[in-house]
N, C-alpha and C positions, 0 to 999 in steps of 0.2 A: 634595321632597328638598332638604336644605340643604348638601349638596356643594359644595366638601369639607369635611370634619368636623375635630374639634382646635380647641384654637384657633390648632394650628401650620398648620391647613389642610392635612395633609399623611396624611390617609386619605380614598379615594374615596369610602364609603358609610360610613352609621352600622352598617353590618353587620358590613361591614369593620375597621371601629372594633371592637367586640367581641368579634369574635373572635380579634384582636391584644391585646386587655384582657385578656381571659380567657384565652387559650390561651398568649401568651407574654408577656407582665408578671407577672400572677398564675401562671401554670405549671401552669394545670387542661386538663383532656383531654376535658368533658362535652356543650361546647356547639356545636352541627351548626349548619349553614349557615343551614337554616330555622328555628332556633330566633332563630339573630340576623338574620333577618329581621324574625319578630317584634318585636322590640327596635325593630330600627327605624320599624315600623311604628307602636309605641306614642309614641316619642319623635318624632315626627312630624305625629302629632295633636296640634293646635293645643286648648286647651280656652280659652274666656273665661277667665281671672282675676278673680274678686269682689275687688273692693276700693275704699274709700271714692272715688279718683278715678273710680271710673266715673261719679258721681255729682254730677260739678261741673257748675258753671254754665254752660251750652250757649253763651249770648254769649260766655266767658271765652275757652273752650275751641279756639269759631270763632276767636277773634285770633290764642290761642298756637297755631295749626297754622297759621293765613298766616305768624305770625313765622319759624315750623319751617322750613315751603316758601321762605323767601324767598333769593334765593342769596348776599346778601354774608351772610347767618348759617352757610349752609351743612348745617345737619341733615339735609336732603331726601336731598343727594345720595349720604352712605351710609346713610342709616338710609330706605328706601325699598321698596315693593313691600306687601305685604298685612301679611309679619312686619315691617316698616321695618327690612331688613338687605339690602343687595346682597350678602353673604358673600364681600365680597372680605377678601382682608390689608391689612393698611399698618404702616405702623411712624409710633407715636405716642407721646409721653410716654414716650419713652427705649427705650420696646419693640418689639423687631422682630416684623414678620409677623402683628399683630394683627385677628383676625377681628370685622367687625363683627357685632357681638351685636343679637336680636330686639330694639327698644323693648317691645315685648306683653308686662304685668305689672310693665314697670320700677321703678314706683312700690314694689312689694315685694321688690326686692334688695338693700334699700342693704347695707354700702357698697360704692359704684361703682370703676370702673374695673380693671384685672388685678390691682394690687398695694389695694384697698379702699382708696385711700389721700383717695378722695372721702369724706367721713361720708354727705351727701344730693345730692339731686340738684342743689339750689341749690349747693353748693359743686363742685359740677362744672360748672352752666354758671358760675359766676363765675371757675373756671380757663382756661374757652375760650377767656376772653378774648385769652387769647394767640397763637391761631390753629392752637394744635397738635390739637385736634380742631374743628372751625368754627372760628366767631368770633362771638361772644355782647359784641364789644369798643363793639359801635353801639348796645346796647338801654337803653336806660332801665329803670330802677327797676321800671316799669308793665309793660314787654315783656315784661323776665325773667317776672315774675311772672305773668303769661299762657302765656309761652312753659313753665315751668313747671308750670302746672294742664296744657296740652294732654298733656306729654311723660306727667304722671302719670294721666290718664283712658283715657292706652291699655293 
């Protein structure tokens, strides 16, 4: 379960979620309790993601996850747990109440952040450096670029 759901975090279940989609935003009458259970069920199975970082260089990989875990970087402590999300909120980059989102597949969303306003992911950790999501302000050249192959192999 990733409760609460939104990125306002502010529906209990994904069920709950869809039936609030469906029934009052969209203004349909069809979908019962257990159909959006369903739903959530589906949206809740985790599947690997294929994609070229899964494939990086296993030494590369081991660095950029000590970088990740290290705590004056800070990644670990929201991005944490099997999906790397404690699903809390925070208000970052001018946005309130933002839900930490899965790493799992990142490497295939760009662009990053609520407003896309990241192109890759490298232009997101070289905005961290300001402290408003971690801080990416200590890494060298070499780190990023570690610390970037890890974030993209998940």
């Amino acid at each position: 379960m990733r409760a609460p759901v939104r990125w306002e975090g502010d529906m209990p279940t994904v069920a709950d979620d869809a039936l609030a989609t469906s029934q009052g935003l969209m203004g349909g009458n069809g979908l019962v309790r257990t159909d959006a259970q369903r739903i959530e069920a589906y949206i809740d199975f985790v599947r690997a993601v294929d994609h070229p970082g899964l494939h990086a260089d296993p030494t590369q990989v081991a660095r950029g996850k000590a970088i990740f875990e290290r705590s004056d970087v800070g990644c670990a402590g929201c991005h944490s747990g099997p999906l790397y999300t404690d699903k809390a909120l925070y208000n970052m980059f001018g946005f309130q109440g933002v839900k930490t989102p899965s790493l799992l597949g990142v490497a295939t969303t760009a662009p990053y952040l609520h407003d896309g306003s990241s192109a890759t992911l490298r232009d997101l950790l070289l905005r961290s450096r300001g402290g408003s999501m971690g801080d990416t302000s200590s890494l060298s050249e070499a780190e990023l670029e570690d610390l970037e192959v890890f974030i993209k192999s998940l």
